[in-house]
N, C-alpha and C positions, 0 to 999 in steps of 0.2 A: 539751426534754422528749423520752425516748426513753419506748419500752414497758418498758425495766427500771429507767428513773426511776418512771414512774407506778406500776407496782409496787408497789417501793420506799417508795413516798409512800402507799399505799393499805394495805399491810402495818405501816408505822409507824403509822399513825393505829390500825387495828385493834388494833395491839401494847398502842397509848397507852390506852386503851376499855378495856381488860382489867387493865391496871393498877390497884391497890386506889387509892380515890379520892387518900387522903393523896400518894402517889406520883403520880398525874395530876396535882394541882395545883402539887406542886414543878417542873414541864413548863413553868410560866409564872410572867411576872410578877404581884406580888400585883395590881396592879389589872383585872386580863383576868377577866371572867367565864367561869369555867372550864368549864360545862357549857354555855353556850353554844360557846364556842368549840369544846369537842369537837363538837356538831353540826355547827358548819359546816366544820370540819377533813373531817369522812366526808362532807358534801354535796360539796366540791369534791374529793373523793381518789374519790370515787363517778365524778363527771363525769370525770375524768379516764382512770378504768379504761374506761369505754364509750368513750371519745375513741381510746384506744388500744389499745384490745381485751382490757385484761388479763382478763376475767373465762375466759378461754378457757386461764390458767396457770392455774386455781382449780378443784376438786371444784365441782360442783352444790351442794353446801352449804354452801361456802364464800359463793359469790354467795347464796344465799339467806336465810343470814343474815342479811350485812352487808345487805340490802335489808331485811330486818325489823328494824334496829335505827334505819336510816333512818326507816323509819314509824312508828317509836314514837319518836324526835325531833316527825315531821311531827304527830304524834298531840296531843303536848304542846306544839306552838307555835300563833303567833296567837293569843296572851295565852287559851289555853283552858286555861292549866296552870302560871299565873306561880310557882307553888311547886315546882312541875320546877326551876326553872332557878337553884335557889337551891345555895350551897354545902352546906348541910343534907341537902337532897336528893340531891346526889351523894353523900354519905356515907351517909346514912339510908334514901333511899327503894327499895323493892322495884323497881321498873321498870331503876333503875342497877343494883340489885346483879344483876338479870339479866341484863343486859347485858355486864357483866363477864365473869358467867357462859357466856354463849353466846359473846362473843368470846375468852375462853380456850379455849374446848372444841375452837372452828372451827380457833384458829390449832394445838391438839396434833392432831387429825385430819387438818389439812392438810399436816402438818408442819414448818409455820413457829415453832414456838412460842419459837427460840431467836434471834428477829430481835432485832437491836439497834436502837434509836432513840436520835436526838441529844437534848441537855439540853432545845434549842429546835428546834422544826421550822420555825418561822415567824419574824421580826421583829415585832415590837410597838412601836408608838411611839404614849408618855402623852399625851393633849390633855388640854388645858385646859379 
């Protein structure tokens, strides 16, 4: 991992968040729970930026964002919000479509708005 991997990896996730739901889910395979996985996709693309300093490539409001979208994950886990976490909900509920919302807006003020992400970011393998 370099500082313009973590980046990289922090900017794709953001990109992916901003995407209209229908689009975030073709990102995976059908059986990935997709709204979970985008949280923990920013939980770790989070840890990584403080690992490696990116928040210091980023506007102030870039970081402060993406830490407000982490606490409204944090906000709705710990079974306080098993309806967050539902496909419904990423489609349907207020809290994602602002999220969208606010990770569009960061990435056109920051400039990034034209970043590309792959089909998969991650591997996924089915259990049984």
């Amino acid at each position: 991992m370099t500082l313009s991997s973590a980046k990289a990896r922090l900017l794709a996730v953001i990109k992916l968040l901003a995407l209209p739901a229908s689009e975030q889910q073709r990102h995976f395979p059908a059986f990935v729970l997709v709204p979970d996985e985008l949280a923990l996709l920013l939980e770790d693309a989070i840890l990584l930026a403080e690992d490696w300093g990116v928040w210091q490539e980023f506007p102030d409001e870039f970081h402060q964002a993406v830490i407000w979208i982490d606490d409204m994950f944090k906000q709705n886990s710990l079974g306080k919000s098993q309806a967050f976490w539902t496909i419904d909900a990423l489609k349907n509920n207020e809290t994602w479509s602002t999220i969208r919302e606010t990770t569009s807006d960061v990435l056109k003020k920051s400039g990034q708005e034209n970043v590309s992400i792959q089909p998969a970011i991650d591997i996924y393998i089915k259990s049984d």
